[in-house]
C-alpha positions in Angstrom: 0.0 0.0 0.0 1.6 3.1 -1.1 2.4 5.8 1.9 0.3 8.4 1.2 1.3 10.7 3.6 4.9 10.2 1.7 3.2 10.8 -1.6 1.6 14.3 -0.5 4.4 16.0 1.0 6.3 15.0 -2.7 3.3 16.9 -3.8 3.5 19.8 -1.3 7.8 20.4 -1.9 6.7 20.2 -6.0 4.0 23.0 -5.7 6.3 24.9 -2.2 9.0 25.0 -5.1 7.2 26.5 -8.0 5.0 28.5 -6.0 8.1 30.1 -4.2 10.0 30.3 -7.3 7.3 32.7 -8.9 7.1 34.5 -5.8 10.7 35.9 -6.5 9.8 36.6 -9.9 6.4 38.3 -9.6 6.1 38.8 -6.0 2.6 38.9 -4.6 1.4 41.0 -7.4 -1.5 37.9 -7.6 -2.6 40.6 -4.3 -4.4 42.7 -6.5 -7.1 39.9 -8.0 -10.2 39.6 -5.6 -10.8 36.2 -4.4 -13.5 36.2 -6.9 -10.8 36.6 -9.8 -8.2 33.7 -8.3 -11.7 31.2 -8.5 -12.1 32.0 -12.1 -8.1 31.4 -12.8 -9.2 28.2 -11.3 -11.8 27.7 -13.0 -9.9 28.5 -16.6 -7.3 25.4 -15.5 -9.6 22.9 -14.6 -11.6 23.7 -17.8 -8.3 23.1 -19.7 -7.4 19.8 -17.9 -11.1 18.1 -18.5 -10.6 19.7 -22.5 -7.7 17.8 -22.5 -9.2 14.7 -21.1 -12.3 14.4 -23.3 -10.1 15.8 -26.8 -7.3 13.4 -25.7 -4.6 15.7 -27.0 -3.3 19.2 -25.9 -2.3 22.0 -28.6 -0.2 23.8 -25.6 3.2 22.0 -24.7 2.0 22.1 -21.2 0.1 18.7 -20.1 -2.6 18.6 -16.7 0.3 18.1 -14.3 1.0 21.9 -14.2 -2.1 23.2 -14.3 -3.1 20.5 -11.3 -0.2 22.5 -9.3 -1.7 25.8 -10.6 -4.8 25.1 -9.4 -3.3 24.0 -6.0 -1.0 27.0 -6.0 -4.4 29.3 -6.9 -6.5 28.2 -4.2 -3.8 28.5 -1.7 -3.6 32.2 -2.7 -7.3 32.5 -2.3 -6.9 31.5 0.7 -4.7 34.0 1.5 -6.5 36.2 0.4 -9.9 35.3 2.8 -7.2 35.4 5.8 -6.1 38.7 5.1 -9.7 40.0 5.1 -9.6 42.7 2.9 -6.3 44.4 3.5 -5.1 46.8 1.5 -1.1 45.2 1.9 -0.3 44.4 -1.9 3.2 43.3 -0.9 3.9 40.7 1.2 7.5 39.6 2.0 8.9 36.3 0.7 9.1 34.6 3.7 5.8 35.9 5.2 4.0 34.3 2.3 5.8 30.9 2.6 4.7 30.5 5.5 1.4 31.3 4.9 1.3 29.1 2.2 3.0 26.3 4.5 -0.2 26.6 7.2 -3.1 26.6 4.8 -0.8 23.5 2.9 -0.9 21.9 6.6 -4.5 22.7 7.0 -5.3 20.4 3.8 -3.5 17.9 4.7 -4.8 17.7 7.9 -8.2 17.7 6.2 -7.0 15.1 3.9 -6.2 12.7 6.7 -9.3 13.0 8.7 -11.1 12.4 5.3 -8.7 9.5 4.6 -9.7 7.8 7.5 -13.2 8.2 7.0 -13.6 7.3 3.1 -10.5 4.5 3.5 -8.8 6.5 0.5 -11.5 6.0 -2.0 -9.8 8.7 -4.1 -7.4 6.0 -5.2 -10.0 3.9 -7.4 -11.0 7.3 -8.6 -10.2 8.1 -12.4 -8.3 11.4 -12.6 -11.4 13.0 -14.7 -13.5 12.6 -11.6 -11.5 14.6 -9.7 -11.3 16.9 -11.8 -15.1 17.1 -12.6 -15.3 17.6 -8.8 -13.0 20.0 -8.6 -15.1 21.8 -11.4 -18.3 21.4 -9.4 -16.6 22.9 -6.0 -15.6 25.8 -8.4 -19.5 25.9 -9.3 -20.5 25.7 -5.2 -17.5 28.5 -4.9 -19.0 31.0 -7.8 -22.4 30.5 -6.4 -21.5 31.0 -2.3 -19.2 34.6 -3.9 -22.7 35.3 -6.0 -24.2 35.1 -2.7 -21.5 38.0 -0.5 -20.3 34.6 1.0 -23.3 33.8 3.0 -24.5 30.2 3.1 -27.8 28.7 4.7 -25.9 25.0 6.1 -23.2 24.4 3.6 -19.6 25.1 4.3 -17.9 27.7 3.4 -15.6 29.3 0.5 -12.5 28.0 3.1 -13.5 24.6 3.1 -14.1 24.3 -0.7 -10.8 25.7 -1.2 -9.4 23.3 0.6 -11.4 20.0 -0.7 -9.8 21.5 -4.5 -6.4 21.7 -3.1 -6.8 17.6 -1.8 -8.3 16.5 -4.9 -5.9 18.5 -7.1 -2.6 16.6 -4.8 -4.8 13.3 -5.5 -4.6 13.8 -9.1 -1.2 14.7 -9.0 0.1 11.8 -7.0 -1.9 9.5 -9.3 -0.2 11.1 -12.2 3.1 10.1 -10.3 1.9 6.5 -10.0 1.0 6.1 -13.6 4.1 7.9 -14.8 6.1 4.4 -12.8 3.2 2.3 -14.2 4.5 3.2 -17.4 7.9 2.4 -17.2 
């Protein structure tokens, strides 16, 4: 049985490393989109990935894998951008960010491993286009909860959708990872 707590902090060091890299070259200039805008860059990549899965070819060099760790990398900046409730600080220091970045990647995983335990890592028999029609279908509850000034009657809120995107978006990755050795 493969360690799956091994597999997602692969995933978390891949997405820490491009996330952070992009940080030195465009700082947090992503400050200046509303959380509404981050959901819709979102959106645009997991579009792209399920194109790609239903045309079965990709006209762009890039495959899913980096737009899974944009999408990852997105939603951790939304989140960001909920925690800093509104503030008007564009620029936030390297480090500051990181680790940031670091608690809301914690949070997930966290999440991930309550979840686990509960659904006995059903995520694994999954296809990869299931996750990512789920992760379209959070975008849909996200779009529908900011349509709404973030009010919700009893579901959860913009946070924890974030959150569930981030976890299936390291699923997918990680089962990209498998199949890349199944290959071979």
């Amino acid at each position: 049985m493969p360690d799956t707590n091994k597999q997602y902090d692969s995933i978390i060091a891949k997405c820490t490393e491009i996330f952070s890299k992009k940080m030195q070259d465009y700082g947090s200039a992503w400050r200046i989109l509303r959380t509404s805008s981050l959901t819709d860059q979102i959106y645009i990549k997991a579009k792209r990935i399920r194109s790609i899965e239903e045309k079965g070819i990709s006209k762009v060099e890039e495959g899913v894998e980096p737009e899974f760790v944009g999408i990852v990398n997105y939603c951790i900046m939304a989140l960001i951008q909920l925690g800093m409730n509104g503030s008007d600080e564009l620029e936030i220091e390297t480090e500051k960010c990181l680790n940031m970045y670091t608690e809301f990647f914690n949070s997930a995983k966290s999440l991930m491993g309550n979840k686990n335990h509960d659904y006995d890592e059903a995520w694994r028999d999954m296809r990869i286009s299931s996750l990512t029609d789920l992760i379209l279908m959070k975008l849909m509850r996200i779009k529908q909860i900011e349509d709404n000034n973030g009010e919700t009657l009893i579901s959860e809120g913009l946070d924890a959708n974030y959150l569930d995107i981030i976890n299936y978006a390291v699923f997918a990755l990680i089962r990209l990872d498998e199949l890349k050795i199944e290959l071979k």
